[in-house]
C-alpha positions as CSV (number, residue, x, y, z in Angstrom):
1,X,0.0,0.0,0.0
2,X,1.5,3.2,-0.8
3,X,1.8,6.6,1.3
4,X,-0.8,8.3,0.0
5,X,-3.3,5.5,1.0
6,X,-1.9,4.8,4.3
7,X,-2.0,8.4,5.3
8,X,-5.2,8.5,4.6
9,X,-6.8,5.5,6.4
10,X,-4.7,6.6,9.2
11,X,-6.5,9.9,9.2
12,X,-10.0,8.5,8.7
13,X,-8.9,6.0,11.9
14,X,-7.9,8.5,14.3
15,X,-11.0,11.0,13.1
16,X,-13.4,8.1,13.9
17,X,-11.5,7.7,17.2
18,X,-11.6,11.3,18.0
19,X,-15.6,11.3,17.6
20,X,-16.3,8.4,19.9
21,X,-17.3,6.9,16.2
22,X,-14.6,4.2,15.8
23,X,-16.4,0.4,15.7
24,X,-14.5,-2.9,16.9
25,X,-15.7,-6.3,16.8
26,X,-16.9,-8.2,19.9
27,X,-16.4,-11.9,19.8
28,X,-19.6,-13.3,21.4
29,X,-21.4,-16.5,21.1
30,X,-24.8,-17.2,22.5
31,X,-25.8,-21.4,23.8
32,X,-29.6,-20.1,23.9
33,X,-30.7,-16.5,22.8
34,X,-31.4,-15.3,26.2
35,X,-27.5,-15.8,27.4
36,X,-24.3,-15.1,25.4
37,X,-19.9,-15.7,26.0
38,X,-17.9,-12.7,25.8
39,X,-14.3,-13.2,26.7
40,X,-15.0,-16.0,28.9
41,X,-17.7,-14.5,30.7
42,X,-21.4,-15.6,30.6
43,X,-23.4,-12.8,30.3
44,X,-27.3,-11.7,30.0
45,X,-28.1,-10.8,26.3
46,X,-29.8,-7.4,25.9
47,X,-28.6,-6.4,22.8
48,X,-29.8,-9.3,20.1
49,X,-32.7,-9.1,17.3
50,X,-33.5,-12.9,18.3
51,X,-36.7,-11.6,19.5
52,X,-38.6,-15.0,19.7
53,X,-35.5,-17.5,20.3
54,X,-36.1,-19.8,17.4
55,X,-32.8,-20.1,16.3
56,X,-32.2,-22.3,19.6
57,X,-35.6,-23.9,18.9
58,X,-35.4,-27.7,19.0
59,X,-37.7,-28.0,15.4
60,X,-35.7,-25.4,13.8
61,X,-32.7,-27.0,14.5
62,X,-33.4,-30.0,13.6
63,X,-34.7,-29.2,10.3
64,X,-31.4,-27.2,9.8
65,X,-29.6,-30.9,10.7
66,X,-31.5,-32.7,8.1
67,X,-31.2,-30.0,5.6
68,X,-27.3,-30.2,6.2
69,X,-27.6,-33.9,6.4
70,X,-29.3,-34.2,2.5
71,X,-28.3,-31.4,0.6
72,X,-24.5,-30.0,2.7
73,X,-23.2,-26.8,3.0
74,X,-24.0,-24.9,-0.1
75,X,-26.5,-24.3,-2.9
76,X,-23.3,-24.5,-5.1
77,X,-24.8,-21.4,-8.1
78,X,-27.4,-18.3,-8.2
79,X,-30.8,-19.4,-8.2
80,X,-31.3,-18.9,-12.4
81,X,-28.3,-21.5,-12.8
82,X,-29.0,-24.9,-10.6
83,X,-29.1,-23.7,-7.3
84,X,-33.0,-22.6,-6.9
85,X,-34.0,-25.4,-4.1
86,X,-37.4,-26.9,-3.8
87,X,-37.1,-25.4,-0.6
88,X,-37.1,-21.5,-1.8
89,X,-40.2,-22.2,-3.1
90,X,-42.0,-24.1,0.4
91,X,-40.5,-21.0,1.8
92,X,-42.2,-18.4,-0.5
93,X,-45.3,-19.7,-0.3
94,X,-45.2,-19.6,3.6
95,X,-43.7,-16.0,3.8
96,X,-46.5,-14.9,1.1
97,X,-48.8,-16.5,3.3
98,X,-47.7,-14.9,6.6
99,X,-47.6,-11.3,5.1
100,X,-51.0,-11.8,3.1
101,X,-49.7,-10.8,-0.6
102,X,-50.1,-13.4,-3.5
103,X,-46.2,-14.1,-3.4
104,X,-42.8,-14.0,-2.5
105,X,-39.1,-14.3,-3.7
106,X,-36.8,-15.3,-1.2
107,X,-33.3,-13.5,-1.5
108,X,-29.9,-13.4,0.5
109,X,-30.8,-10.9,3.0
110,X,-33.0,-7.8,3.9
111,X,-30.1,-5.5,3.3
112,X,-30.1,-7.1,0.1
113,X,-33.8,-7.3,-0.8
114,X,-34.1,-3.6,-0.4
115,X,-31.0,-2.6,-2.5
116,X,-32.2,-4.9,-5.1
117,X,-35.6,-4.0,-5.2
118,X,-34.9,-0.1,-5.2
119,X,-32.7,-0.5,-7.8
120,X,-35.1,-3.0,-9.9
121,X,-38.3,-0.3,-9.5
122,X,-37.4,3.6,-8.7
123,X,-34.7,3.9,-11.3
124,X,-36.6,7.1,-12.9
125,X,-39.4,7.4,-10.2
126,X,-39.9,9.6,-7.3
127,X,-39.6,8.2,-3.6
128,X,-41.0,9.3,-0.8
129,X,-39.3,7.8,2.4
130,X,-39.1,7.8,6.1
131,X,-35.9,10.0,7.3
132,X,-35.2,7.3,9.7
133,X,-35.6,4.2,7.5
134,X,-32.8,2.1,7.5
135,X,-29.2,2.8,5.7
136,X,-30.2,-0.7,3.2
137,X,-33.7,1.9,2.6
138,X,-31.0,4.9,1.7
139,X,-28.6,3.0,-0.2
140,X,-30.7,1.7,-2.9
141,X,-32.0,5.1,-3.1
142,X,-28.7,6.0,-3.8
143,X,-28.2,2.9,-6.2
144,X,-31.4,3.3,-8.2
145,X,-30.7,7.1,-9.4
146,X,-34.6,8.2,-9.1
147,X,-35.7,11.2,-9.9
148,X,-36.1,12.5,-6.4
149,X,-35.9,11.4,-3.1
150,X,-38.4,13.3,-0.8
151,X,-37.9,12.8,3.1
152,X,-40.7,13.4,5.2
153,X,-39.9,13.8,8.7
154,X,-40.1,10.6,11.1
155,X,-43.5,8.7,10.8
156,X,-45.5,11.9,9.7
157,X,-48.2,10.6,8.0
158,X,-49.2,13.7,6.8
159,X,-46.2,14.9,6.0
160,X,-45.7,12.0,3.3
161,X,-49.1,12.6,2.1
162,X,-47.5,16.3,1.3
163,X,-44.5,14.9,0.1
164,X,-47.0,12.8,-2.5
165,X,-49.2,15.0,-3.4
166,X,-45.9,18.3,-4.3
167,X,-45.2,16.4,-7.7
168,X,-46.7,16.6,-11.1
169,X,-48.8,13.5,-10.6
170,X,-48.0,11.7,-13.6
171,X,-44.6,10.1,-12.2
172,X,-44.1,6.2,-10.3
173,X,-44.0,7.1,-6.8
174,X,-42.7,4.9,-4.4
175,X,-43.3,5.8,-0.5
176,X,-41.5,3.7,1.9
177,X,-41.3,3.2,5.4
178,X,-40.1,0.9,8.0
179,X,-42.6,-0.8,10.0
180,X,-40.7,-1.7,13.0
181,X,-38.0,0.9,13.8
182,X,-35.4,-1.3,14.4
183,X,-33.5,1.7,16.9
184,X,-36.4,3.6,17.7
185,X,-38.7,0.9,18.8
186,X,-41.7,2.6,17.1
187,X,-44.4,2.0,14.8
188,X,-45.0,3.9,11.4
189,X,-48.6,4.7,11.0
190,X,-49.2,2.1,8.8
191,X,-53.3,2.7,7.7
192,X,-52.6,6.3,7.5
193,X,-49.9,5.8,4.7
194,X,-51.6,3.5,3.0
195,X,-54.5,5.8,3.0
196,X,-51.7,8.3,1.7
197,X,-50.4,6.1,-1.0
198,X,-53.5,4.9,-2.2
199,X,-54.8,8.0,-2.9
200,X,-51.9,9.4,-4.9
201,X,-51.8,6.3,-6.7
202,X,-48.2,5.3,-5.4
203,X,-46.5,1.9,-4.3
204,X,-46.7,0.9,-1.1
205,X,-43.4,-0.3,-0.2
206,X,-43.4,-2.0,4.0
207,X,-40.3,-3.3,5.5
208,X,-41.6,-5.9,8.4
209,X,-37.7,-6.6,9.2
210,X,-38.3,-6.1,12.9
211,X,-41.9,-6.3,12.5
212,X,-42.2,-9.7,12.3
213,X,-42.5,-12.2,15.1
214,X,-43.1,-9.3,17.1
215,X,-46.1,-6.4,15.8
216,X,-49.7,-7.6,15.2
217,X,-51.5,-9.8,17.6
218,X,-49.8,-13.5,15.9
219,X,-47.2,-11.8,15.4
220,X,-47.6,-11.1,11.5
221,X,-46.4,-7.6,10.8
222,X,-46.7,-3.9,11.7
223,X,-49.5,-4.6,8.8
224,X,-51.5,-6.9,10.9
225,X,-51.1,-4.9,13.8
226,X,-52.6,-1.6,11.8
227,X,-55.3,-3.8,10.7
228,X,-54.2,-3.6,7.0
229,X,-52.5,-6.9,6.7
230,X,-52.2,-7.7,2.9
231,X,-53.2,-4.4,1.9
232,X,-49.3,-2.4,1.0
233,X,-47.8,-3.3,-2.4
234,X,-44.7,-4.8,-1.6
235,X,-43.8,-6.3,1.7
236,X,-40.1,-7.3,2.4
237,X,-39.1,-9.6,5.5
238,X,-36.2,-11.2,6.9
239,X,-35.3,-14.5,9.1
240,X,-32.2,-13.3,10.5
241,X,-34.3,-11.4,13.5
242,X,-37.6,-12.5,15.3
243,X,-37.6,-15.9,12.5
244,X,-33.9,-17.1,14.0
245,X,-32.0,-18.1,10.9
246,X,-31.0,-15.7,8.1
247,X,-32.0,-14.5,4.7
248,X,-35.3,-12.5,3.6
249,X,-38.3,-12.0,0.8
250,X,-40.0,-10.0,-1.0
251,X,-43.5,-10.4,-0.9
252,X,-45.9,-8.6,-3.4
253,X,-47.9,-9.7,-6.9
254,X,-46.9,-12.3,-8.9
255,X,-45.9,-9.6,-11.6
256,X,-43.7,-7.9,-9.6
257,X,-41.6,-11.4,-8.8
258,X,-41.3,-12.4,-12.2
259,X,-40.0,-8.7,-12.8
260,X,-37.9,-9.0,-10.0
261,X,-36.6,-12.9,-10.7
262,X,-35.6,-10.8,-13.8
263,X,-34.4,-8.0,-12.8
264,X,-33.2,-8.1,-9.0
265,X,-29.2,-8.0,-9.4
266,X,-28.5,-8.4,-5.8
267,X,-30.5,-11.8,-6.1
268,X,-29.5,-12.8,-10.1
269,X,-25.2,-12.4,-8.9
270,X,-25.4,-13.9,-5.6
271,X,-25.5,-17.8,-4.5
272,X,-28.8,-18.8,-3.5
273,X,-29.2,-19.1,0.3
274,X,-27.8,-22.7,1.1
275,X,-30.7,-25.3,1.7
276,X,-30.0,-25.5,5.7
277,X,-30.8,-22.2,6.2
278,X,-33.8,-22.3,3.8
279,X,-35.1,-25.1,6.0
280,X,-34.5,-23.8,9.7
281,X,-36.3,-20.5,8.0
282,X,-39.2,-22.6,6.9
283,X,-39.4,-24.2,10.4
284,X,-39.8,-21.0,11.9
285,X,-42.3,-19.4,9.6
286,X,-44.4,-22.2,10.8
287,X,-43.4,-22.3,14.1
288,X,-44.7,-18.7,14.4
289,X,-47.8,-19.4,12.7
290,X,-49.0,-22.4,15.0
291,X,-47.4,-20.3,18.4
292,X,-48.9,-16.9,18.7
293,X,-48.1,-17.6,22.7
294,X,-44.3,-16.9,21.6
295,X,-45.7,-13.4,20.4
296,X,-47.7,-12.6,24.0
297,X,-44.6,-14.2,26.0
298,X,-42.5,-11.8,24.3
299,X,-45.2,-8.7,25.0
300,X,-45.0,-9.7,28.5
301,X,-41.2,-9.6,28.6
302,X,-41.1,-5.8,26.4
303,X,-43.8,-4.6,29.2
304,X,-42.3,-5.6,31.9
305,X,-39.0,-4.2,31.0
306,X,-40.1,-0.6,30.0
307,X,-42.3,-0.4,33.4
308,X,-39.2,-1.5,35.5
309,X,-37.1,1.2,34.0
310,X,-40.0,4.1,33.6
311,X,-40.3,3.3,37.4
312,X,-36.9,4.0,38.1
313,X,-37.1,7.5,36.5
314,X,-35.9,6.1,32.8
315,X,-37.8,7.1,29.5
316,X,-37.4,4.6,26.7
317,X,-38.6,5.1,23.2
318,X,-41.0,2.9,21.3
319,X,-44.5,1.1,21.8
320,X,-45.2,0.1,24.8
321,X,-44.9,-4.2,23.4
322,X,-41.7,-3.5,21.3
323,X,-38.7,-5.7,22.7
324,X,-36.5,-3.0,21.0
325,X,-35.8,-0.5,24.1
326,X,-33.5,2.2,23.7
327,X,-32.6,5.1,25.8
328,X,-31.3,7.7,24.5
329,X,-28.1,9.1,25.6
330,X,-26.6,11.6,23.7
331,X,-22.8,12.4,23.8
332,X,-21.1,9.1,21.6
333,X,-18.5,8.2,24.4
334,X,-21.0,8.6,27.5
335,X,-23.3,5.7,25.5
336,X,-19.9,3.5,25.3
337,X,-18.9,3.9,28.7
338,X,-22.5,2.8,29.8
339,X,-22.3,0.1,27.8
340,X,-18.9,-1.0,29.0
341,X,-20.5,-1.0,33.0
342,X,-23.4,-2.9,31.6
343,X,-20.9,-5.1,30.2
344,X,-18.7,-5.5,33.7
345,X,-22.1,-5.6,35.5
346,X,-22.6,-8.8,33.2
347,X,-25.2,-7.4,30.9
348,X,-24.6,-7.1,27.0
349,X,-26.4,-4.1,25.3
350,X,-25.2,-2.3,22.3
351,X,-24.4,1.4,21.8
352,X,-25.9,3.0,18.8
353,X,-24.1,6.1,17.5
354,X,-24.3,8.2,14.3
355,X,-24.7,7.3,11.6
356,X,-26.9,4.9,12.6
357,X,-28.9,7.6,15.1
358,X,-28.7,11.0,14.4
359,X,-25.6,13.4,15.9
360,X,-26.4,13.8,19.2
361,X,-29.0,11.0,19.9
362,X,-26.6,8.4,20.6
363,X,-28.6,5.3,22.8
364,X,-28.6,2.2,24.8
365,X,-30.4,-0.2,22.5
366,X,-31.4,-2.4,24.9
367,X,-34.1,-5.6,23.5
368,X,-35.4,-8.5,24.8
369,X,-36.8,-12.1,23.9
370,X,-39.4,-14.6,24.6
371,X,-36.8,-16.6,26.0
372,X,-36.0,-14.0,28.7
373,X,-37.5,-15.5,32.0
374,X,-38.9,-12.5,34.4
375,X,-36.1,-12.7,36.7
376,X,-33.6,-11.9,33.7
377,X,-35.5,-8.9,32.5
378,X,-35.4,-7.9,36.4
379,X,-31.7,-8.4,35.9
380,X,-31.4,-6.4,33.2
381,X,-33.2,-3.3,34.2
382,X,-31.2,-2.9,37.4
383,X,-28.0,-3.6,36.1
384,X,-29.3,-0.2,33.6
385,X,-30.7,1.0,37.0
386,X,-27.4,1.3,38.6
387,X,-24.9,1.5,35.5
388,X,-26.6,4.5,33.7
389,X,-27.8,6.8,35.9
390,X,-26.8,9.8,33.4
391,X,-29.8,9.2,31.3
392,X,-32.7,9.5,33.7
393,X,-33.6,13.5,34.5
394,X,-32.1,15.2,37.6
């Protein structure tokens, strides 16, 4: 590497250092979703998306073991050349199912599916998008080269029904929202935008990322919990969070996903998900479906969490079920230094700093799981109790 690139990533380094911005791997492995090893240490996880514990779940597992058993490691090629799996298409038709659209194509993750699928439809169109949604949401804005790219500010209904109704009229408009914020813990007012879209004739676009597994009374979506399941254009999902294994869809019309098994380049130049995974996500789609009590458990857990630290003076962000519980901090290194005590106090919570949050909303993102037990949540909200007091007003 030459000088002039070495004296640059040594600048960009010590810049990132200087900001309390500088990220570092932790080496962590968890026996069980609710538990997890760092360093030698067994400590309480707070800081996972596993938000139902299904990839520890004795069906899913096994049906990963018996994938792995019949089919091995890979799907050796992209899906158009030999390695589209019977089970891509078991899995579609569940995930279409749980979402209420017609179909689904299953791709290689959710950062993936929404880069691919902005790319594939707002190439020339106008979008209209959530100022929060997530960086996968911006970047295939970025990718696709619309037309425009309108931000309306944080779940604003009516300031995306502005946003829609400023053009010409005559352009594809795309508006787009998380469901689910996954570092907010809040819902987007899902009927109201779809009454938004639907009226200026633009596509619906939901991501259920964090949704699912966790929103809606069985657990089906943001969608099911606005009372408009099946009604957005496009839905896209994932299996890495609440579903325990990894991957994602897109669910929508079966027009759109023969455009899309056409068109979607992230999906077309990528190995298709190998069939162990495939299966452990199929196992949990239908664990979910047959289990809404994971769904309440998990409620439970989320409640009783936010009322332990609201009675010890703390105000976390989101819906009063969301197992995503942040509190906000504010300065970059003040959120690392409480998560470094929650860490020595044996508690594992991440600290979220720009450019995932905006400057100066740095946060505890603290979560939880259905396979929590009470005492662990307890656990966890006085290890916050007596390692954070800087967030809770003097």
């Amino acid at each position: 590497m030459g000088d002039l690139w070495s004296d640059w990533i040594g600048t960009e380094l010590r810049a990132l250092d200087a900001g309390g911005l500088a990220r570092r791997h932790l080496a962590a492995a968890s026996p069980d979703g609710r538990t997890v090893r760092v360093a030698g240490r067994e400590l309480l996880l707070a800081a996972g998306n596993g938000y139902l514990g299904l990839a520890h779940d004795p069906e899913v597992r096994e049906a990963a073991r018996e994938a792995l058993a019949a089919c091995g490691t890979s799907s050796l090629a992209s899906r158009l050349v030999a390695g589209d799996h019977p089970l891509h298409h078991q899995l579609e038709q569940e995930c279409a199912d749980l979402v209420g659209m017609p179909c689904a194509l299953v791709v290689g993750s959710g950062y993936l599916a929404n880069l691919g699928l902005l790319d594939a439809l707002a190439r020339d169109a106008v979008v209209v998008s959530d100022r929060f949604n997530h960086a996968s949401i911006a970047d295939g804005c970025r990718l696709a080269r619309p037309r425009a790219v309108r931000r309306y500010g944080h779940a604003d209904a009516r300031a995306a029904a502005a946003e829609l109704a400023s053009g010409p009229g005559a352009e594809r408009t795309l508006l787009v929202t998380e469901s689910l914020f996954s570092v907010d813990g809040d819902l987007a007012p899902l009927a109201e935008l779809h009454r938004a879209a639907s009226g200026a004739g633009a596509l619906l676009v939901v991501d259920e990322a964090h949704a699912l597994g966790v929103a809606g009374p069985t657990g089906r979506g943001g969608l099911e919990q606005a009372e408009r399941l099946g009604a957005a254009d496009v839905v896209v999902g994932t299996f890495g969070k609440a579903l325990g294994s990894y991957g994602a869809f897109i669910a929508g019309s079966p027009e759109l996903r023969a455009l899309l098994v056409a068109r979607l380049r992230t999906g077309i130049y990528s190995t298709a998900l190998p069939p162990a995974v495939l299966a452990a996500a199929l196992a949990a789609v239908r664990k979910l479906r047959r289990s809404p009590e994971l769904v309440r458990r998990l409620h439970d857990r989320a409640r009783q969490l936010r009322d332990a630290l609201q009675a010890a003076g703390f105000r976390p962000l989101g819906e009063p079920w969301s197992p995503i519980v942040p509190l906000v901090v504010g300065d970059n290194n003040a959120a690392l230094a409480a998560a470094l005590r929650l860490r020595e106090a044996g508690v594992l919570v991440g600290a979220m700093r720009p450019p995932t949050v905006p400057p100066g909303t740095a946060r505890l993102r603290l979560s939880v799981s259905a396979v929590h037990s009470p005492d662990d949540v307890a656990r966890i909200a006085e290890a916050v109790r007596r390692c954070v007091p800087e967030v809770r007003p003097t």
